[in-house]
PDB file as gemmi writes it, atoms N, CA and C in Angstrom:
CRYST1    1.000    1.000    1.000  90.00  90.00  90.00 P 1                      
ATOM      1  N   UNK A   1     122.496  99.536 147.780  1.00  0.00           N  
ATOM      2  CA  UNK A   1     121.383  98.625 147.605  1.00  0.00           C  
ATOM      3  C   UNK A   1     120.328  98.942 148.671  1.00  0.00           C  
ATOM      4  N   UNK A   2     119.300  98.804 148.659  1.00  0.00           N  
ATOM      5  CA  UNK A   2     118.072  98.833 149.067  1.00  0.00           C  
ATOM      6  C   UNK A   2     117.982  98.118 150.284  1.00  0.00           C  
ATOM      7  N   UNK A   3     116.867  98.601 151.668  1.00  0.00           N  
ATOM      8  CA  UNK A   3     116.516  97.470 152.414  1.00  0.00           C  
ATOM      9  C   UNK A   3     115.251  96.524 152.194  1.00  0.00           C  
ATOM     10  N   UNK A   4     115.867  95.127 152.579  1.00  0.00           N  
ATOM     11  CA  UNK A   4     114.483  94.463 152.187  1.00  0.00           C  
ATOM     12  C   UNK A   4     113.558  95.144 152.653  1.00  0.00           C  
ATOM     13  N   UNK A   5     111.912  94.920 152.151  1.00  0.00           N  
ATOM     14  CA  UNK A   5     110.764  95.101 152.590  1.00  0.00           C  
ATOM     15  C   UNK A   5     110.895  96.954 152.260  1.00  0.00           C  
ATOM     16  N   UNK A   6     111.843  97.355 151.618  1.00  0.00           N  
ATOM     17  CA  UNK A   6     111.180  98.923 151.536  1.00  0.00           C  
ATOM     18  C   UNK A   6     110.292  99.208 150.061  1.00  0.00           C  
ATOM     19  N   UNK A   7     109.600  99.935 149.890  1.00  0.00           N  
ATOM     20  CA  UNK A   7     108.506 100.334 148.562  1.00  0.00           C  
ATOM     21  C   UNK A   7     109.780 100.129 147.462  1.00  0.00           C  
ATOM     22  N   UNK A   8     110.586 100.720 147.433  1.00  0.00           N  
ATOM     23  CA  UNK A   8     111.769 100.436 146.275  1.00  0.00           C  
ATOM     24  C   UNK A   8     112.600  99.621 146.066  1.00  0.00           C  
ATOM     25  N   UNK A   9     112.608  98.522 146.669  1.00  0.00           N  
ATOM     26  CA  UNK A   9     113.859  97.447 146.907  1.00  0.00           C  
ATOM     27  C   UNK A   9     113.087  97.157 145.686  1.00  0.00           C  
ATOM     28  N   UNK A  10     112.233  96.128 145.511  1.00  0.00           N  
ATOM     29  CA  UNK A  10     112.265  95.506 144.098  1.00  0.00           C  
ATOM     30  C   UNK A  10     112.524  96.376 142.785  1.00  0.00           C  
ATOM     31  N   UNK A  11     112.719  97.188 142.726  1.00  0.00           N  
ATOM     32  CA  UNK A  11     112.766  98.175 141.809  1.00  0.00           C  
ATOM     33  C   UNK A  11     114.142  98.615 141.460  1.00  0.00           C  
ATOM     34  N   UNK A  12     114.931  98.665 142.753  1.00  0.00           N  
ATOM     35  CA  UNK A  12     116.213  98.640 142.635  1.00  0.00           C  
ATOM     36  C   UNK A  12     116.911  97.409 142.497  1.00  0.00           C  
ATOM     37  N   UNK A  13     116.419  96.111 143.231  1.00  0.00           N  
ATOM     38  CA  UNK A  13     116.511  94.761 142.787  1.00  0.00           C  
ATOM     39  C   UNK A  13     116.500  94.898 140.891  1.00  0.00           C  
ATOM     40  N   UNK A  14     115.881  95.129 140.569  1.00  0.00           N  
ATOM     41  CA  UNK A  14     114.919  94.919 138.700  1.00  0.00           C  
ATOM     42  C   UNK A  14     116.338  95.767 138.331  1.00  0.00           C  
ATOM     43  N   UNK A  15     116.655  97.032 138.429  1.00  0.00           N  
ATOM     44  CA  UNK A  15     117.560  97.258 137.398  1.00  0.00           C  
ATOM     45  C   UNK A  15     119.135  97.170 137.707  1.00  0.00           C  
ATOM     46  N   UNK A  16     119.275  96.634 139.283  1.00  0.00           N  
ATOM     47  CA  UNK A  16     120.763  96.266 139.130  1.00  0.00           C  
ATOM     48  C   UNK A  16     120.831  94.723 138.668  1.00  0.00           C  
ATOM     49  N   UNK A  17     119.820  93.533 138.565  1.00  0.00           N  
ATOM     50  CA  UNK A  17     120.299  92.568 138.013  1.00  0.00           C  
ATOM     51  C   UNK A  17     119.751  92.924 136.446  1.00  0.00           C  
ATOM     52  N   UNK A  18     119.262  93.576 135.825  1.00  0.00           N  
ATOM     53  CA  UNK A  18     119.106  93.776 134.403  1.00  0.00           C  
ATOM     54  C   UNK A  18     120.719  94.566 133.841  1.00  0.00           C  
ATOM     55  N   UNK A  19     121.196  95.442 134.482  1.00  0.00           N  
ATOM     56  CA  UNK A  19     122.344  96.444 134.683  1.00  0.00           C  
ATOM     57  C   UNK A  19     123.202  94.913 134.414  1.00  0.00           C  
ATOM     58  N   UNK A  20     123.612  93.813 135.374  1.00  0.00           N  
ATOM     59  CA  UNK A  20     124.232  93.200 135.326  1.00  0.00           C  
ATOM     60  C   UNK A  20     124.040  91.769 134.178  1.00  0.00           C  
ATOM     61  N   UNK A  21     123.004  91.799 133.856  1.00  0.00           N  
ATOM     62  CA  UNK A  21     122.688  91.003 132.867  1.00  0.00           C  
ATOM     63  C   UNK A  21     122.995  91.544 131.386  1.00  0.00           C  
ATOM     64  N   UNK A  22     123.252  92.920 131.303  1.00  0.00           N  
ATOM     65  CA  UNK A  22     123.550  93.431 130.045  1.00  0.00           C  
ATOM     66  C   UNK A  22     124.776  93.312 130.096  1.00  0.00           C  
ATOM     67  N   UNK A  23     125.699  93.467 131.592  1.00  0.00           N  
ATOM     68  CA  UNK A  23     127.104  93.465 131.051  1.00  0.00           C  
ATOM     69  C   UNK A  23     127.876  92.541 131.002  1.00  0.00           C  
ATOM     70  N   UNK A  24     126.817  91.277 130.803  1.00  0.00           N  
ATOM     71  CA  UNK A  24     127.453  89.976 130.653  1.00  0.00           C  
ATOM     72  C   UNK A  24     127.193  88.789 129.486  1.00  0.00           C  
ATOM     73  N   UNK A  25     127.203  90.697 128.462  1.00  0.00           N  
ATOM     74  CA  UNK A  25     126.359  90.351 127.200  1.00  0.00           C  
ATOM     75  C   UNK A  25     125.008  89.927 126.919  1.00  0.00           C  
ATOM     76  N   UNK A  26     124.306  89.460 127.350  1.00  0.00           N  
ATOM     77  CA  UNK A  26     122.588  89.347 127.850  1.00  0.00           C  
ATOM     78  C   UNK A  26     121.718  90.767 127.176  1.00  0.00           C  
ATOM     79  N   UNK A  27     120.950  90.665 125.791  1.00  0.00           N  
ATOM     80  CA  UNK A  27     120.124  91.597 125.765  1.00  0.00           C  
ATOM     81  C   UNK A  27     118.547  91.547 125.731  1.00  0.00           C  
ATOM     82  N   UNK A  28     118.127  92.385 126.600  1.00  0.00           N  
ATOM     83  CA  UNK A  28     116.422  92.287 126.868  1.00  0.00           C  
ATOM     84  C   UNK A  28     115.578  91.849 125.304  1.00  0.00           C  
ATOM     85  N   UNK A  29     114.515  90.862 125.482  1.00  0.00           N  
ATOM     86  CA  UNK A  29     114.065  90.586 124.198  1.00  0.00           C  
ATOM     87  C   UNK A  29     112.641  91.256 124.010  1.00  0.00           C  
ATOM     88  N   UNK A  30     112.968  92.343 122.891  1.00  0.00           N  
ATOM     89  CA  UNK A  30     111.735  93.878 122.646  1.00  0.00           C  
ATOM     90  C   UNK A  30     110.392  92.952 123.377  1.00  0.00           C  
ATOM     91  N   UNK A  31     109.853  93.752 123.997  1.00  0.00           N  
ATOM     92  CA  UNK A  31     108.337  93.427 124.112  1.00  0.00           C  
ATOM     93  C   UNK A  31     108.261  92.849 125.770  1.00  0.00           C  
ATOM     94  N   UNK A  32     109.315  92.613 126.330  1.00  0.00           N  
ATOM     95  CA  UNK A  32     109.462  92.010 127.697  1.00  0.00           C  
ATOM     96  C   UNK A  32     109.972  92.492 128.568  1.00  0.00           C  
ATOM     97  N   UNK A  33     109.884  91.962 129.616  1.00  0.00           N  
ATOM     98  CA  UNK A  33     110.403  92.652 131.089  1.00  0.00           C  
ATOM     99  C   UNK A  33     111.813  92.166 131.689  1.00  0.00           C  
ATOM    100  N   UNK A  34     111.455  90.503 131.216  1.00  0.00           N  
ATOM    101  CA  UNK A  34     111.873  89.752 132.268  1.00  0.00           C  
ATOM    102  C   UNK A  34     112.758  88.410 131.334  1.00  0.00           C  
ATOM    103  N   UNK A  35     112.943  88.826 129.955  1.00  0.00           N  
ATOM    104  CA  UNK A  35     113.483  88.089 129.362  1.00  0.00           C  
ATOM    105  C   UNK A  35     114.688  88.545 128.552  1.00  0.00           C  
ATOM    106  N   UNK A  36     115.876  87.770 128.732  1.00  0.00           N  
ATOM    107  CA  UNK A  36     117.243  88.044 128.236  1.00  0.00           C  
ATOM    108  C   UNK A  36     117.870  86.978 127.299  1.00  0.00           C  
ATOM    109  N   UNK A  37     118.624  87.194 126.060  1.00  0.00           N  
ATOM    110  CA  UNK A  37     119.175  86.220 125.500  1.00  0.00           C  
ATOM    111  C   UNK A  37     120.479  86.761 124.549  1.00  0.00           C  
ATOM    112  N   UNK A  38     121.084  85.857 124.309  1.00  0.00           N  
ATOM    113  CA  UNK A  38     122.866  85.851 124.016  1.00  0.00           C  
ATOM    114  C   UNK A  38     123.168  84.821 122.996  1.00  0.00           C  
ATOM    115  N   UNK A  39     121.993  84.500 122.871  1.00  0.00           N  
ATOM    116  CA  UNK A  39     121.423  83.308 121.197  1.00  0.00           C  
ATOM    117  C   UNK A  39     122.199  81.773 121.791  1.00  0.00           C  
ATOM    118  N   UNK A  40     122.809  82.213 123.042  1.00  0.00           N  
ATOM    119  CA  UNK A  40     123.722  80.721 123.111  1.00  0.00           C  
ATOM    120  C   UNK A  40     122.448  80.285 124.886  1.00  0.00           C  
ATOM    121  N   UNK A  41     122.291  81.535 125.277  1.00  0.00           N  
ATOM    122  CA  UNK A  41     121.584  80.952 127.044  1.00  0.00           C  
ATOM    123  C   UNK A  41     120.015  82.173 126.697  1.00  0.00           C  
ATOM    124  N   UNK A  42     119.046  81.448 127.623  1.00  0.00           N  
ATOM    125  CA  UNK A  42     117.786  82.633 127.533  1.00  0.00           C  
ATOM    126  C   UNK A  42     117.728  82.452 128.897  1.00  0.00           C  
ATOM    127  N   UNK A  43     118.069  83.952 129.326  1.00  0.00           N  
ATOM    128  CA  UNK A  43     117.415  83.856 130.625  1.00  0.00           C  
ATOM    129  C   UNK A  43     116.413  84.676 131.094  1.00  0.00           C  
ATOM    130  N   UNK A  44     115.523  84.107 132.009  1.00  0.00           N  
ATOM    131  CA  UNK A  44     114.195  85.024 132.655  1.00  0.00           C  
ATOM    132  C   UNK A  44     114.422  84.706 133.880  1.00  0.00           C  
ATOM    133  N   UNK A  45     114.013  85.719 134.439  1.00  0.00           N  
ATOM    134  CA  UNK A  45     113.738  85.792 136.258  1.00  0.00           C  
ATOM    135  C   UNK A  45     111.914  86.213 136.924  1.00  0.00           C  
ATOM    136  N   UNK A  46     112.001  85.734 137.603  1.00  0.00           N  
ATOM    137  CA  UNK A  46     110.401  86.306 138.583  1.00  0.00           C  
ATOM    138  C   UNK A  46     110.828  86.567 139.884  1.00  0.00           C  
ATOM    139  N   UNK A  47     110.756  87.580 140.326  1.00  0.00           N  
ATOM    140  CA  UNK A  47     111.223  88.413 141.345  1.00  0.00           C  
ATOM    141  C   UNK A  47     112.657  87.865 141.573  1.00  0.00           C  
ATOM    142  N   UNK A  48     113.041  87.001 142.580  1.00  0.00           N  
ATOM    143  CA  UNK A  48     114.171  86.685 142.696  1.00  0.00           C  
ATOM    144  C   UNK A  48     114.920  85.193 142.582  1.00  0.00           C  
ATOM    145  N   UNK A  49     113.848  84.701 141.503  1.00  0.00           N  
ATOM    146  CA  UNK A  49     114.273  83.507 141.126  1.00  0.00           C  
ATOM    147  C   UNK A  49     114.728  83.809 139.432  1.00  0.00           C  
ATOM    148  N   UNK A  50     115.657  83.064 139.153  1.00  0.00           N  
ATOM    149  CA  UNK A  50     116.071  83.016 137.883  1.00  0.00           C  
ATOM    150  C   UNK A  50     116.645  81.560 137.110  1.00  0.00           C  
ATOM    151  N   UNK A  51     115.963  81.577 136.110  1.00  0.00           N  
ATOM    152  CA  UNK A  51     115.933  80.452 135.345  1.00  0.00           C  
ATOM    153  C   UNK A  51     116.907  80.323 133.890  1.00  0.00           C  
ATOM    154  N   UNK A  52     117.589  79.813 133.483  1.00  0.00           N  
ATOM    155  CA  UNK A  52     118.506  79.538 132.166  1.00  0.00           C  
ATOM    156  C   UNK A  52     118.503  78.300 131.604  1.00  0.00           C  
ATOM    157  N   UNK A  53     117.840  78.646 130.267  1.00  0.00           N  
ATOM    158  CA  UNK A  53     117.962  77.440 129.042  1.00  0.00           C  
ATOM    159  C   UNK A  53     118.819  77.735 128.144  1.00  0.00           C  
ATOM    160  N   UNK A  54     119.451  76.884 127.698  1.00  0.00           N  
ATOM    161  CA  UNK A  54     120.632  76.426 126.731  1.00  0.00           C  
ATOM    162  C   UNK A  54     120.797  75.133 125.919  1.00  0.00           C  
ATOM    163  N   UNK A  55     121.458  75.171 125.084  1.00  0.00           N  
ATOM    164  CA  UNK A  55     121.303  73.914 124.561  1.00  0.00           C  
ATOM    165  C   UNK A  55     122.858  73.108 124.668  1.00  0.00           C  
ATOM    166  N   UNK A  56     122.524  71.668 125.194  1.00  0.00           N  
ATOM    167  CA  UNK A  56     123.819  71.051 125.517  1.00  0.00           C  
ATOM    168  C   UNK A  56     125.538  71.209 125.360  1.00  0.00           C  
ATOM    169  N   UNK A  57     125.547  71.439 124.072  1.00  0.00           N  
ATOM    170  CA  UNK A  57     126.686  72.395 123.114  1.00  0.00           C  
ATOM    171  C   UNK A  57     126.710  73.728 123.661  1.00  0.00           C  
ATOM    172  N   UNK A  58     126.224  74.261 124.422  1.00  0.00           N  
ATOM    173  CA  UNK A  58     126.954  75.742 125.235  1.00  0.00           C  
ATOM    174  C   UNK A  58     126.738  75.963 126.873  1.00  0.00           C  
ATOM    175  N   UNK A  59     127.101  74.310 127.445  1.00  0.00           N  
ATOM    176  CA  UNK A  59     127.187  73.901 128.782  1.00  0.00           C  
ATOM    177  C   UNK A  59     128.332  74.720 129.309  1.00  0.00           C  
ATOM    178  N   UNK A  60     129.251  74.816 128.261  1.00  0.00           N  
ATOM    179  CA  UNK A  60     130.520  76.129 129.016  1.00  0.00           C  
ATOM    180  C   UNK A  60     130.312  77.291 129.179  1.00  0.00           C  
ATOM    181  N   UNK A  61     129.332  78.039 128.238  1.00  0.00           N  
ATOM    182  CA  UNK A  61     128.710  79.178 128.173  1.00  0.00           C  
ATOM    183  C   UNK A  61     127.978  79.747 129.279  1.00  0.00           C  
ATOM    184  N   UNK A  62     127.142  78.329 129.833  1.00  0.00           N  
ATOM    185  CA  UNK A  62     126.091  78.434 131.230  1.00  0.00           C  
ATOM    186  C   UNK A  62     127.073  78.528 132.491  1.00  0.00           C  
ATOM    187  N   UNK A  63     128.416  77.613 132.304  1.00  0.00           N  
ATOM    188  CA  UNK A  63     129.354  77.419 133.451  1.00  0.00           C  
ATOM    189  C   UNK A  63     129.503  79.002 133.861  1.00  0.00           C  
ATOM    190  N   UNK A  64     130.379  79.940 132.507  1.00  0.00           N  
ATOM    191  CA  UNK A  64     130.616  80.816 132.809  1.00  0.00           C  
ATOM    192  C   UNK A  64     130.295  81.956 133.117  1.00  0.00           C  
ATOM    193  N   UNK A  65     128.515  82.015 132.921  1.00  0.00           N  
ATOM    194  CA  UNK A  65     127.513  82.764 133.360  1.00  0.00           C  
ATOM    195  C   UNK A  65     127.069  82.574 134.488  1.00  0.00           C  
ATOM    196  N   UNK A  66     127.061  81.477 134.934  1.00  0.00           N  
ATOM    197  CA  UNK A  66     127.015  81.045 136.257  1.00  0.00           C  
ATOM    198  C   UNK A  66     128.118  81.621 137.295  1.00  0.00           C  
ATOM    199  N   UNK A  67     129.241  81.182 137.078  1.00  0.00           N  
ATOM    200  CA  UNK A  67     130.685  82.088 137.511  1.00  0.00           C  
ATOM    201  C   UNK A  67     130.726  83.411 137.763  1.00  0.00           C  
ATOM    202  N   UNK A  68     129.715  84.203 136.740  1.00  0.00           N  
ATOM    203  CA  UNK A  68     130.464  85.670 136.790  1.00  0.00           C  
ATOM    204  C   UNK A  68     129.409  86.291 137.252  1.00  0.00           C  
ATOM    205  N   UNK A  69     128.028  85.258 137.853  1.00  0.00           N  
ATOM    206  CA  UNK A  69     126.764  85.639 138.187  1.00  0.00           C  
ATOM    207  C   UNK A  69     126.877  85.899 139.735  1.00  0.00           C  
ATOM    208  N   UNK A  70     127.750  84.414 139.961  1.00  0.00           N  
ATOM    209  CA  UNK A  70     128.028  84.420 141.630  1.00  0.00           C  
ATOM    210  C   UNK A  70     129.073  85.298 142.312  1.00  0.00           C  
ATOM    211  N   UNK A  71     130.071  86.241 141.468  1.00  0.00           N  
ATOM    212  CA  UNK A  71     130.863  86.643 142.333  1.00  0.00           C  
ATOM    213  C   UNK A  71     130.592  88.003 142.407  1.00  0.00           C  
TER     214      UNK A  71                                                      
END                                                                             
């Protein structure tokens, strides 16, 4: 991984959490950068914040994306 503040950290930031967003089933939606979905969670990020909508009925879905996000 990258050091903060170098010309490439965000860049290497961008495709190891995209890298990890695909392998947690998550696929990029055509036309975007920064948007991922799994028809059950949509997630988008801006630099190093990241955001997930879902709908009530796949609160286990978010648990376990959450889970396999943090370790």
């Amino acid at each position: 991984m990258a050091l903060y503040r170098l010309k490439i950290s965000p860049l290497l930031w961008y495709k190891e959490l995209i890298n990890t967003l695909a392998k947690f089933g998550l696929e990029l939606v055509p036309g975007t950068n920064c948007l991922f979905t799994d028809r059950q969670l949509i997630v988008f990020f801006y630099v190093d914040d990241i955001a997930v909508l879902f709908a009530k009925k796949d609160l286990l879905r978010l648990k376990e994306f959450e889970a396999k996000l943090l370790h």
